[in-house]
C-alpha positions in Angstrom: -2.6 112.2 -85.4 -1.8 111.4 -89.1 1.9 109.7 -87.6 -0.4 107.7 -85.1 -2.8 106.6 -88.1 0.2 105.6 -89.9 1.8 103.4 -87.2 -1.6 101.8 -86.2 -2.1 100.9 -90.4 1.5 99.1 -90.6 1.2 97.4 -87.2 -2.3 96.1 -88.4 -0.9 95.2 -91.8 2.1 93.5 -90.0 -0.1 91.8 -88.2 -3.5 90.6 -90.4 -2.2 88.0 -92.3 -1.1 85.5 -89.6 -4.5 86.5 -87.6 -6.4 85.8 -90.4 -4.5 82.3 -91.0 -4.9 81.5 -87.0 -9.2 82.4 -87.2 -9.3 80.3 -91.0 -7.9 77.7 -88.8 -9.9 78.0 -86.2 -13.2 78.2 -88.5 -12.4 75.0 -90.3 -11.9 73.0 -86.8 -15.0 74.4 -85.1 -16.9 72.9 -88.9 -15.0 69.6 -88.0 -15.7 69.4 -84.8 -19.5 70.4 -85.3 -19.3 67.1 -88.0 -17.6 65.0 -86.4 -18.3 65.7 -82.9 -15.0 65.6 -81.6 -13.5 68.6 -79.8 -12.6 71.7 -81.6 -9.4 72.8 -79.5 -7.9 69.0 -80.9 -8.5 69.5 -84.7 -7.1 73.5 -84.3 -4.3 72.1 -82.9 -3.6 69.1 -85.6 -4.6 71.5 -88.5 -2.4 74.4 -87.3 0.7 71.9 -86.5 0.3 71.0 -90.3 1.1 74.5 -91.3 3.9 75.0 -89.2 6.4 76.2 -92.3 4.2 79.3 -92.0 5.5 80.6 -89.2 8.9 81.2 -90.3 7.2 83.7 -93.0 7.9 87.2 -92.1 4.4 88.5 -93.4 2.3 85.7 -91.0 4.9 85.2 -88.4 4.0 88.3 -86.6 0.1 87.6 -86.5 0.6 84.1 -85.2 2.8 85.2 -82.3 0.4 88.0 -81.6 -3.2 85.4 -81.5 -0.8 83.2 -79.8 -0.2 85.5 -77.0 -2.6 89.0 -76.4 -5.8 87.2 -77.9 -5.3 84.1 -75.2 -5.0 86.6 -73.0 -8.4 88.5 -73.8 -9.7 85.3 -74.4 -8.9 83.9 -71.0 -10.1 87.4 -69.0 -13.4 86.7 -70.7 -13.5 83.3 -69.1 -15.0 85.2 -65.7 -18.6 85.9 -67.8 -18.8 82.0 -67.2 -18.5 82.1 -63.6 -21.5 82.0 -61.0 -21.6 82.6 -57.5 -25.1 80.8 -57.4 -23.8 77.7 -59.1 -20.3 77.5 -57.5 -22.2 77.5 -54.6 -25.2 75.2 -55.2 -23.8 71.7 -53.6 -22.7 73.1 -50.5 -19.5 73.7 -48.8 -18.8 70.2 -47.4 -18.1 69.3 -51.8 -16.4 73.2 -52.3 -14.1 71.9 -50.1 -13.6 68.1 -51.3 -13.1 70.2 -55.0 -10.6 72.3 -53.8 -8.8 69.3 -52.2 -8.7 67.3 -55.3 -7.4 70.3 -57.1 -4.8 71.4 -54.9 -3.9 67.6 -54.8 -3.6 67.4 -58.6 -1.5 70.2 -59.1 0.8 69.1 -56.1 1.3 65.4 -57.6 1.6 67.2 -61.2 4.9 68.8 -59.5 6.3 65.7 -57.6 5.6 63.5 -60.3 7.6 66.1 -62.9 10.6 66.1 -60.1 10.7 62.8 -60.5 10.8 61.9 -63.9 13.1 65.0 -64.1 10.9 67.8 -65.6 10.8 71.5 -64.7 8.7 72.3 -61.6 7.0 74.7 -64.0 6.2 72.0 -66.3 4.4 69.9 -63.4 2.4 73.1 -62.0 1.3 73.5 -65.8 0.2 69.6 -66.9 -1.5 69.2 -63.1 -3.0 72.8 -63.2 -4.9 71.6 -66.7 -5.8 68.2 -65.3 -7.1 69.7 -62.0 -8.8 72.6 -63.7 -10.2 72.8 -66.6 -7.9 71.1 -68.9 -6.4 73.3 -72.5 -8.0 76.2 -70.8 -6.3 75.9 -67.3 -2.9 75.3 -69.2 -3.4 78.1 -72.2 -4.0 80.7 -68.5 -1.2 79.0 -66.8 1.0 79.3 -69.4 0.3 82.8 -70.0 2.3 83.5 -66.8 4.6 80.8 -66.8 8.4 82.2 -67.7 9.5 80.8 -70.7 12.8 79.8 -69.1 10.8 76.9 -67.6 8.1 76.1 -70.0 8.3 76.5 -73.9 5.5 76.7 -76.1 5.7 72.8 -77.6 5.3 71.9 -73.9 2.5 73.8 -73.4 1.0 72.4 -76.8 1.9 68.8 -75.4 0.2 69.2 -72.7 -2.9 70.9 -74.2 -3.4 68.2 -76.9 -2.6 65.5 -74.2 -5.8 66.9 -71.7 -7.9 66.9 -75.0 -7.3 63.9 -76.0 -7.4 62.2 -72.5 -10.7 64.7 -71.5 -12.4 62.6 -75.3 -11.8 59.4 -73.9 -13.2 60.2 -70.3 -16.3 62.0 -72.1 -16.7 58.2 -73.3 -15.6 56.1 -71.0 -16.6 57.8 -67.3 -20.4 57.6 -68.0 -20.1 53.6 -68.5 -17.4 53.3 -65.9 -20.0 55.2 -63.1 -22.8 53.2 -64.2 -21.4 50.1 -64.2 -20.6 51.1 -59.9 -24.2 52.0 -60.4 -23.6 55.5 -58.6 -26.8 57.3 -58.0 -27.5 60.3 -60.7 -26.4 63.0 -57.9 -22.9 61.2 -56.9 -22.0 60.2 -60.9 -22.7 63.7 -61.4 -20.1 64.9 -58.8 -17.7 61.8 -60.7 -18.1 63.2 -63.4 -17.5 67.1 -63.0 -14.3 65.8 -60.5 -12.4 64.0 -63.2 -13.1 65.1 -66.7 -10.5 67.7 -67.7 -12.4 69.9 -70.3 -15.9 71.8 -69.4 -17.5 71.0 -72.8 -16.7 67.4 -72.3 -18.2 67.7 -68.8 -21.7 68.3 -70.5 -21.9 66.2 -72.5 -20.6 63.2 -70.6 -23.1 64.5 -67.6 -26.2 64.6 -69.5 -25.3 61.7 -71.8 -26.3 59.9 -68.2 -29.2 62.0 -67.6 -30.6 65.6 -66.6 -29.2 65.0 -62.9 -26.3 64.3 -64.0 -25.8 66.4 -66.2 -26.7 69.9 -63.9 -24.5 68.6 -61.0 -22.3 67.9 -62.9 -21.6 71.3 -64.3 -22.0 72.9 -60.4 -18.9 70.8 -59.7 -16.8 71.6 -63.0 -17.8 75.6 -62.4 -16.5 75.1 -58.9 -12.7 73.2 -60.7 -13.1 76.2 -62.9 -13.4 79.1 -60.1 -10.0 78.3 -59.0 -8.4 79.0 -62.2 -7.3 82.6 -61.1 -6.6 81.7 -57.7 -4.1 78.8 -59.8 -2.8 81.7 -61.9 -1.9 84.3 -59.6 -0.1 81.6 -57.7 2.0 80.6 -60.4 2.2 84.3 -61.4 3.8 84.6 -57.6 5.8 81.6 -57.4 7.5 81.2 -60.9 8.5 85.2 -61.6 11.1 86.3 -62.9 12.8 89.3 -60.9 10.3 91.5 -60.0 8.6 91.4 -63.0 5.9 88.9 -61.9 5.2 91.2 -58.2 2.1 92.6 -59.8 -0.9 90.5 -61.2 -1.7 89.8 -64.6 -3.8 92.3 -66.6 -5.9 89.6 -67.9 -6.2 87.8 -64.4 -7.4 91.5 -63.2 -9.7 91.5 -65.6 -10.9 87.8 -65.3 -11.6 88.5 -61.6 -13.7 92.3 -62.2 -15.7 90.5 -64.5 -16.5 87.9 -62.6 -17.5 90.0 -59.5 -19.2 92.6 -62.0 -21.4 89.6 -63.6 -22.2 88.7 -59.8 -22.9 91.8 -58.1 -24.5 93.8 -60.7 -25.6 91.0 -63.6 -25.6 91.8 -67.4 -27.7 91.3 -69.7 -28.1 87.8 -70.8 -27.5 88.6 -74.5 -23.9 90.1 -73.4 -22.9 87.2 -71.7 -23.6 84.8 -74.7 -21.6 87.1 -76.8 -19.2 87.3 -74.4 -19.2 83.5 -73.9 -19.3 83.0 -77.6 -16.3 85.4 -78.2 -14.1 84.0 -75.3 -14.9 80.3 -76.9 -13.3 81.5 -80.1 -10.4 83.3 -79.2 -8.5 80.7 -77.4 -10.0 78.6 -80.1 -8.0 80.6 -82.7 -5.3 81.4 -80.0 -4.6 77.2 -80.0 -4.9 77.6 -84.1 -2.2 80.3 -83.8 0.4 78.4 -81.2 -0.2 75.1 -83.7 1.2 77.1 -86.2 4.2 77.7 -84.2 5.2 74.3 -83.1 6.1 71.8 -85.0 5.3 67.9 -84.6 9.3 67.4 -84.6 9.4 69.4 -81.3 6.5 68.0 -80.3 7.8 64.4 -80.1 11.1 65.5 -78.7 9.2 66.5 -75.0 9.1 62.7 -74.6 7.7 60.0 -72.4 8.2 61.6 -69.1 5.8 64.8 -70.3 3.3 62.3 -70.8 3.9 60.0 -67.6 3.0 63.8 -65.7 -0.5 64.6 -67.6 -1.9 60.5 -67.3 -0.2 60.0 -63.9 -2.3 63.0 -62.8 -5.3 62.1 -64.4 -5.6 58.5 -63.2 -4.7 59.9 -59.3 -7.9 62.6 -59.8 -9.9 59.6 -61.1 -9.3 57.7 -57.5 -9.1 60.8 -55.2 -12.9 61.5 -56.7 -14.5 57.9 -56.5 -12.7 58.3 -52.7 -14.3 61.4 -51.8 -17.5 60.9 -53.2 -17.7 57.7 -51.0 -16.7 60.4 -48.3 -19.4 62.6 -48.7 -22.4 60.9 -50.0 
């Protein structure tokens, strides 16, 4: 027991000092981003990339890699307190299956269009996943069971600072674009939970145009978001290594259980806001954590073609939206 005590102390004293750098990180960009109104994941990102000599210290190295990794896991299993049958559901199936097509047809461009500009396969399954999903959430899951072979952590940062960025500009632009093809509130709604890659941008860009706007709009971005474990499990399948990706992920596991378990036999509403609130800052200080490791050097040397991938993708969901929503409504 006292050996056991003793491992546990140094581990957790290996380990504290880059957690605690990741969550000051991750404080100080939810404060910005509360000020400023801009997204947090985008200034835990910046601010972490600026204290990138850090994580070549051996006392905060071993913290960062450990946020960066297990606590995005946690973080991402408690993404299934966010799901509901009711509201997945709440459009009808004619628009379950319209979302499931644009999805599908995201991710599937995301590949081709990394083929061709010479990318990993891996690389276009993780930028079209996050565009067709729900953007640094969808690639922070993805990458969690993406080999590292295929996809490095500076791509995975490229590609979670590129959805933020583009999901910001679409939180500003979409509402004025849909209005201007003065869409009814019902169909911008469904526009606007179609194309925007980020949930929290969703929102606000939904009830910036009103309050019907605003609730379908969320229907349709919980419906993008259900297919986030069905996304993982297939990349989980398709991209492992060996045997060693034959079993699910924990985390996925546990992002489906909870899911079911919140459906089938509801909890209280003040655990779900804590587990909402907890999931929210986990991969906030996970994204803190993996800025730390990546430096802007790397950064720049993914290139062009990374960013071709992630606004090719982006722009084709755009289209394939306004086209279905013609479709259906």
């Amino acid at each position: 027991m006292t050996g056991a005590l003793s491992t546990a102390g140094r581990w957790s004293g290996e380990v504290f000092p880059g957690i605690a750098l990741a969550v000051l990180i991750a404080v100080a960009a939810h404060a910005l981003a509360e000020h400023y109104g801009a997204p947090a994941m985008l200034f835990a990102l910046l601010i972490g990339m600026a204290f990138f000599h850090l994580s070549q210290e051996e006392r905060s190295g071993p913290g960062l890699a450990f946020t960066s990794k297990t606590v995005l896991r946690l973080g991402v299993a408690l993404l299934g307190l966010r799901l509901s049958f009711e509201d997945i559901a709440s459009l009808g199936w004619a628009p379950v299956v319209g979302v499931m097509a644009l999805v599908a047809g995201t991710v599937a461009l995301g590949v081709g269009l990394a083929r061709l500009v010479g990318r990993t396969t891996a690389f276009g399954a993780l930028a079209g996943g996050a565009v067709a999903i729900c953007g640094a959430s969808a690639a922070l899951a993805l990458a969690a069971v993406l080999p590292r072979s295929k996809v490095t952590e500076r791509d995975v940062l490229f590609v979670v600072a590129a959805v933020t960025a583009l999901s910001t500009v679409a939180m500003v632009a979409y509402p004025l674009l849909f209005a201007w093809m003065n869409h009814a509130p019902p169909q911008a709604g469904f526009l606007i939970g179609a194309t925007i890659h980020d949930v929290a941008q969703v929102v606000g860009a939904g009830y910036s145009m009103g309050e019907i706007e605003g609730d379908t709009a969320t229907f349709v971005k919980l419906q993008r978001v259900a297919l986030l474990p069905v996304a993982v499990l297939m990349a989980a399948l398709i991209f492992r290594e060996g045997k060693a990706g034959l079993a699910p992920p924990w985390f996925l596991i546990a992002f489906v259980v909870l899911v079911l378990f919140n459906n089938l036999a509801p909890l209280p509403r003040w655990v779900l806001d804590w587990g909402k609130l907890l999931s929210g800052w986990m991969l906030l200080t996970a994204i803190a954590a993996l800025g730390v490791r990546t430096s802007l050097r790397e950064m720049a040397e993914v290139g062009p073609r990374a960013a071709t991938i992630v606004i090719g993708c982006t722009l084709a969901l755009l289209a394939a939206a306004v086209a279905l929503e013609r479709l259906l409504f």
